[in-house]
C-alpha positions in Angstrom: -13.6 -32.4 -10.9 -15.9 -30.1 -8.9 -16.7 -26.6 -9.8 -18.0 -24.0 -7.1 -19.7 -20.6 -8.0 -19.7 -17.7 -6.1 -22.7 -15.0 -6.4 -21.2 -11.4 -5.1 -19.6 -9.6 -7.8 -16.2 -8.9 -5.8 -16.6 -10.7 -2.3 -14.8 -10.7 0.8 -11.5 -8.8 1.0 -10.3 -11.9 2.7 -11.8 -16.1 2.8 -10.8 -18.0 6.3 -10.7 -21.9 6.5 -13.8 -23.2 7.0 -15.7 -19.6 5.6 -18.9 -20.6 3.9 -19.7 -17.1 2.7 -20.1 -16.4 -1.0 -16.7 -15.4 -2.4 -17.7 -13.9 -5.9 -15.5 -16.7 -8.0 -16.8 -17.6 -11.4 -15.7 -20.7 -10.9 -13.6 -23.3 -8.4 -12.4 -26.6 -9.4 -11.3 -29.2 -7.2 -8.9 -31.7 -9.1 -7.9 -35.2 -7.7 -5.6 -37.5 -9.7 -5.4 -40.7 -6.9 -2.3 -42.8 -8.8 -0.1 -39.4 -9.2 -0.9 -38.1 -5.5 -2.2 -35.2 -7.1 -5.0 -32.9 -5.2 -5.2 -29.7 -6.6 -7.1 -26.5 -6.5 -7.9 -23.8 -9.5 -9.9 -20.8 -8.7 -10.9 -18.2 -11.2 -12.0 -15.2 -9.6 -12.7 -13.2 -12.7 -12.5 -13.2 -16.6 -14.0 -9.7 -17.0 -10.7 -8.9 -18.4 -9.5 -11.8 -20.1 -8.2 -15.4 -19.1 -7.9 -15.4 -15.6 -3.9 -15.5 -14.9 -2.1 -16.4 -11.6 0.7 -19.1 -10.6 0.2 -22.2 -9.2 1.5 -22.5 -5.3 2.5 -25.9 -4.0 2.1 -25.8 -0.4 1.8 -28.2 2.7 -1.1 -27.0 3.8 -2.6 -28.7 7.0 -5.9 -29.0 5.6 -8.5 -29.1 2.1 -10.3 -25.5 3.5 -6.8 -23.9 4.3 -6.0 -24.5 1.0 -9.2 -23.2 -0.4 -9.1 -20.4 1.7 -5.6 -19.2 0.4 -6.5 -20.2 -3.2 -9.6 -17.8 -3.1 -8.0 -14.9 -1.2 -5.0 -15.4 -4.0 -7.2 -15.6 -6.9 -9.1 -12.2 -5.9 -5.7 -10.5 -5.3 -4.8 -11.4 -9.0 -7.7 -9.8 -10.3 -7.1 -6.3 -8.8 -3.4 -7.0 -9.8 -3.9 -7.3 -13.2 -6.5 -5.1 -14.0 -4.0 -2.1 -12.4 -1.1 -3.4 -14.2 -3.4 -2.6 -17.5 -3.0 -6.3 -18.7 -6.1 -8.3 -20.6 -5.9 -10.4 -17.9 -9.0 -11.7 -15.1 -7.3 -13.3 -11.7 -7.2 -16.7 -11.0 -4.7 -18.5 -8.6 -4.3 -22.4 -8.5 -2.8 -24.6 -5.0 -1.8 -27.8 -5.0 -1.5 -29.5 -1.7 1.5 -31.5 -1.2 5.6 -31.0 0.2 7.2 -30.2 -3.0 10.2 -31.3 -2.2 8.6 -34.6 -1.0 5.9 -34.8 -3.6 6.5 -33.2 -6.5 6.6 -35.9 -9.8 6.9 -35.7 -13.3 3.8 -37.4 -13.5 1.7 -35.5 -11.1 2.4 -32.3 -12.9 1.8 -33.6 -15.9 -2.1 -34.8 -14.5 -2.2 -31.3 -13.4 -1.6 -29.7 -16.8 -4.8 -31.6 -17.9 -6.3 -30.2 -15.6 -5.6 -27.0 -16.4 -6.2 -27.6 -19.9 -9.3 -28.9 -19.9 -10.7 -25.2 -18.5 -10.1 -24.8 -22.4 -8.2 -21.3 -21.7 -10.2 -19.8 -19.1 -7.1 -20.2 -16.2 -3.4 -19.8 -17.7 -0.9 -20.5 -14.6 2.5 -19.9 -14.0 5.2 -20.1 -11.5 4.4 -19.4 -7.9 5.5 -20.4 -4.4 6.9 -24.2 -4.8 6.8 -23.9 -8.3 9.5 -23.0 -10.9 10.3 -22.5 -14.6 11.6 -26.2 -14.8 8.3 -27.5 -13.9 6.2 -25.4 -16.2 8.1 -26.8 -18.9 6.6 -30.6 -17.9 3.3 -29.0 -17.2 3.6 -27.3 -20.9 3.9 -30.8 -22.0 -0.2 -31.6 -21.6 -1.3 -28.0 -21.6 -1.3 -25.1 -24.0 -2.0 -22.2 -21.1 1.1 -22.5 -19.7 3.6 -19.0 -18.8 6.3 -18.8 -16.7 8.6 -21.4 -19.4 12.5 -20.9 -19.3 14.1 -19.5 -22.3 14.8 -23.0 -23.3 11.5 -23.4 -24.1 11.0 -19.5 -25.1 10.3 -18.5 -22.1 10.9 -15.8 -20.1 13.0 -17.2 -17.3 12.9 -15.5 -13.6 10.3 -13.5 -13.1 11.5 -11.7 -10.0 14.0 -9.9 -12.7 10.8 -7.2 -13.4 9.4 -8.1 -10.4 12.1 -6.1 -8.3 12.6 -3.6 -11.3 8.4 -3.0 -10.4 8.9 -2.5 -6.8 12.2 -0.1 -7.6 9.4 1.9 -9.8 7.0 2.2 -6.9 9.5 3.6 -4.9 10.3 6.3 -6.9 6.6 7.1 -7.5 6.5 7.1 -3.6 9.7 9.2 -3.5 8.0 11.6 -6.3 5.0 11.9 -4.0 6.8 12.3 -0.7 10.2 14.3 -1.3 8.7 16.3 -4.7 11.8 14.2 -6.7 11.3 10.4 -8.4 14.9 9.5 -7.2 16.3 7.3 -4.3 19.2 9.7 -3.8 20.6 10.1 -0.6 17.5 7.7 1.1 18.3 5.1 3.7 16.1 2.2 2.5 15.6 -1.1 4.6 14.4 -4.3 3.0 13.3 -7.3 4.9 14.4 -10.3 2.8 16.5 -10.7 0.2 15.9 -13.4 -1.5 15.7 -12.9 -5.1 13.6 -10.4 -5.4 15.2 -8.7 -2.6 18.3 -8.8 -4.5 17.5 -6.9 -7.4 16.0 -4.3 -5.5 18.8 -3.8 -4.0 21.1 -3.6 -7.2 18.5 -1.0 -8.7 18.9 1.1 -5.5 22.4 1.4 -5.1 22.6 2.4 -8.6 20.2 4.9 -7.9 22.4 6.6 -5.0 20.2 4.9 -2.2 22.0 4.2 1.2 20.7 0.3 2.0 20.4 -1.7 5.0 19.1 -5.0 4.6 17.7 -8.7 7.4 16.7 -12.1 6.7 16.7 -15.1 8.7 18.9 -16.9 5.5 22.1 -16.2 6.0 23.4 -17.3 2.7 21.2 -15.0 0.9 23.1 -12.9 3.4 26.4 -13.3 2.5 25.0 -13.3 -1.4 24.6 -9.7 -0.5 27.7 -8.8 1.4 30.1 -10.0 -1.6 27.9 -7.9 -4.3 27.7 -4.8 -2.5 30.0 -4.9 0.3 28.7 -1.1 1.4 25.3 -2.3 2.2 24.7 -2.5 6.2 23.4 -6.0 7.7 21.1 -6.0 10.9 19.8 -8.7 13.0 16.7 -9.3 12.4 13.3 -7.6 11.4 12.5 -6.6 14.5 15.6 -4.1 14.4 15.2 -3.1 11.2 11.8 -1.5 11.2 13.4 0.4 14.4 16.5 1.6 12.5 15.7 5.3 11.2 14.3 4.7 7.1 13.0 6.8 4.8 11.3 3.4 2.9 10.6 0.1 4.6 10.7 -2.7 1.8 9.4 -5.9 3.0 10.1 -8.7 0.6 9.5 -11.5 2.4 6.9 -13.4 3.8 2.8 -12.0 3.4 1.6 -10.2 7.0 4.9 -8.5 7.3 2.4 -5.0 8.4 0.9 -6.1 11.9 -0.1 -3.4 15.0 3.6 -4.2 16.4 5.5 -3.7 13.9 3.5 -0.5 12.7 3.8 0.8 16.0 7.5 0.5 15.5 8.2 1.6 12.1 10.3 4.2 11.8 9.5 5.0 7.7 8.3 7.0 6.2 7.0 4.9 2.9 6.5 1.2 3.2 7.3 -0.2 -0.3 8.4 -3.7 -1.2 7.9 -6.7 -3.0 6.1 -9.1 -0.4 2.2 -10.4 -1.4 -0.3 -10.0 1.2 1.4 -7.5 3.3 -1.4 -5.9 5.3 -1.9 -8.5 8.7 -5.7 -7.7 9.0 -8.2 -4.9 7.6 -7.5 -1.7 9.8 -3.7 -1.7 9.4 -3.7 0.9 6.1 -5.7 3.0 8.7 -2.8 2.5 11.6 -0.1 3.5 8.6 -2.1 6.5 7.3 -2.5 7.9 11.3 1.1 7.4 11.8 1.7 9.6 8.7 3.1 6.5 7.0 2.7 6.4 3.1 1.5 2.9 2.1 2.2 2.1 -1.7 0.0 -0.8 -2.1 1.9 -4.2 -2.4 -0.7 -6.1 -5.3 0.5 -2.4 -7.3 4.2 -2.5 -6.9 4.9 -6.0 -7.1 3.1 -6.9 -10.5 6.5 -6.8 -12.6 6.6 -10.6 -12.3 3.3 -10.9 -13.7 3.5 -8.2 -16.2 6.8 -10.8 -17.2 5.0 -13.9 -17.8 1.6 -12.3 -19.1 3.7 -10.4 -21.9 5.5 -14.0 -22.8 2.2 -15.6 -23.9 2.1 -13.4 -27.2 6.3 -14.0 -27.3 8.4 -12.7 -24.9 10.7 -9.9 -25.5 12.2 -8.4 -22.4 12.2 -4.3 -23.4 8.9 -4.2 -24.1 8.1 -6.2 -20.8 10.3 -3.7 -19.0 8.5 -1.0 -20.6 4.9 -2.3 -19.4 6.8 -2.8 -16.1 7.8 1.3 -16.0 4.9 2.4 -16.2 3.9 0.7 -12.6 5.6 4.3 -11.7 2.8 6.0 -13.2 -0.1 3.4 -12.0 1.4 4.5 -7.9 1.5 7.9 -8.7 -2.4 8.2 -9.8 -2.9 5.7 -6.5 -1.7 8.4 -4.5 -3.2 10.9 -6.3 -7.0 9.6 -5.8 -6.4 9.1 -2.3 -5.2 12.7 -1.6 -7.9 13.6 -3.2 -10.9 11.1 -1.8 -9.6 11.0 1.5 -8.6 7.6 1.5 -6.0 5.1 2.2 -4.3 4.4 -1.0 -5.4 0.7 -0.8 -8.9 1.6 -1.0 -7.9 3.9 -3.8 -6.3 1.4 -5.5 -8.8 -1.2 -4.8 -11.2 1.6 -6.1 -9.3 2.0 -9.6 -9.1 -1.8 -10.3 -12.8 -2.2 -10.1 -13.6 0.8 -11.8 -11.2 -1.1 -14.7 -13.0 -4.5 -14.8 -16.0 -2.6 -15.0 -15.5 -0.3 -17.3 -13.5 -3.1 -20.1 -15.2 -5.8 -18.6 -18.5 -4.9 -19.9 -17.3 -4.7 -23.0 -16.8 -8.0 -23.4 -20.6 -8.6 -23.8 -20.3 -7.7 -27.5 -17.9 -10.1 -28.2 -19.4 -12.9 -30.5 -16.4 -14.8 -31.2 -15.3 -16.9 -28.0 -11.9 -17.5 -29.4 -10.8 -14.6 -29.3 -10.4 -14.1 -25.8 -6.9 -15.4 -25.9 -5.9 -13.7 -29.0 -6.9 -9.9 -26.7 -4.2 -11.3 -24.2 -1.6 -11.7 -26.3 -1.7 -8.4 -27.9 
């Protein structure tokens, strides 16, 4: 077990493979359990706030600094996530390198769990990409900072329940901001990928008057969609839905979804939707905000998921998740608000209000005498 520190206060916006440039981490750890397969990553990008909280991908990645890079530019992103979704909460992100559906064993997520637990608290993980309820619950089984459990175990189940019910909050912020009226009401929304999250969204829109036209390359989560809400228009293909006339563009898929092409193409008016990551390369808030396009960052909209599990560590009880969850409607609106008035992308203003956060509680943890009770702020 290796551990890696950092020396900026924020770093990079973004890490590449093979980057040796200091990325501002408190701490990297580099776990390797040879008789489980296990090789693992944990990055804790900040505490400022509280335990560093972020799930735990498991990825095929083609090599150790592709992995790194992904787990530092993850763990960043989770810092500027919680601290704008108001949770006691640094970021921290973990990989581990492997096919899940080749690798995966009881036994190497158990070695993992130790892992995790021997940072005595610092990192709590969760579910992520490759990783689901059922396996928190055998990581849970040799590690105490585990979230994400199913209600079997009193956990909270599927995160992507408050995740879409976050995005859905966003919008109407955006609508708010936009239109002068927090409704979906008569506006033609189109949302690439509708997976789970993708699903919900779309459930909370129709009940909120939206018309909905929806594309993925899945065709069962396709038809999933056709027999719940028949009225809901299909198209072929991503590429023709950011050219079909929208008043919100929800991507909801894959991370990168906002490159020069597809900008160039959209025909939106707010871009709004669950997907990590969306922005393809720094510059593209700029191309959205010259087209007159109305960007409500993704890290801001899509923390109902995380808002889910962080609320489960002190016992999970859904209304008062959901509540936490609403008030991402507020958090956009003061977004745009600041960049209205600063003269800035709302990114930047959001990126702008996160730090301001972890500097302004973070220092107060300098008067805290009594380590313990780091978790205990977190579960309040």
């Amino acid at each position: 077990m290796t551990n890696v520190f950092g020396l900026e206060p924020h770093g990079p916006p973004q890490q590449e493979a093979g980057d040796s440039r200091p990325t501002g981490h408190e701490q990297v750890v580099f776990c390797r359990d040879e008789p489980s397969g296990l090789r693992a990553i944990i990055a804790i990008h900040s505490t400022a706030l509280g335990p560093a909280l972020g799930g735990t991908r498991f990825h095929p990645y083609d090599s150790e600094d592709d992995a790194l890079a992904d787990v530092l530019n993850l763990s960043r992103a989770m810092s500027y996530k919680n601290a704008l979704a108001r949770l006691d909460h640094g970021g921290g992100k973990a990989v581990i390198l492997g096919d899940p559906r080749r690798d995966k064993t009881e036994a190497l997520l158990r070695a993992y769990g130790r892992f995790v637990q021997s940072l005595s608290g610092r990192y709590v993980t969760a579910c992520d990409v490759g990783t689901y309820v059922e396996d928190m619950d055998v990581i849970a089984r040799e590690c105490e900072f585990v979230t994400g459990r199913s209600p079997a175990h009193g956990g909270a189940g599927d995160s992507s329940v408050l995740t879409a019910y976050g995005v859905f909050q966003g919008m109407r912020a955006a609508a708010a901001h936009v239109w002068g009226a927090g409704t979906l009401a008569g506006r033609r929304v189109g949302i690439a990928g509708v997976g789970k999250v993708g699903r919900h969204l779309t459930a909370h829109l129709r009940g909120d008057g939206a018309e909905v036209v929806v594309a993925d390359v899945d065709e069962q989560a396709l038809e999933r969609i056709r027999a719940a809400h028949p009225e809901v228009g299909v198209v072929a293909g991503t590429e023709a839905l950011v050219r079909e006339p929208l008043d919100i563009y929800a991507p909801c898929a894959l991370g990168g979804a906002l490159d020069d092409t597809t900008v160039a193409a959209l025909r939106a008016s707010v871009v709004c939707g669950g997907a990590n990551n969306q922005l393809d390369h720094p510059g593209v808030e700029k191309m959205l905000e010259e087209r007159g396009i109305l960007y409500a960052p993704d890290y801001v909209v899509n923390s109902g998921g995380v808002v889910q599990v962080a609320d489960e560590i002190g016992g999970f009880d859904f209304e008062r998740a959901r509540a936490k969850a609403a008030g991402i409607f507020d958090t956009t609106l003061e977004i745009f608000a600041v960049a209205q008035r600063d003269g800035v992308p709302p990114s930047v203003a959001a990126d702008r209000l996160a730090e301001r956060r972890m500097a302004e509680v973070g220092r107060l943890r300098s008067i805290l005498a009594d380590g313990r009770a780091t978790l205990r702020r977190a579960q309040r």
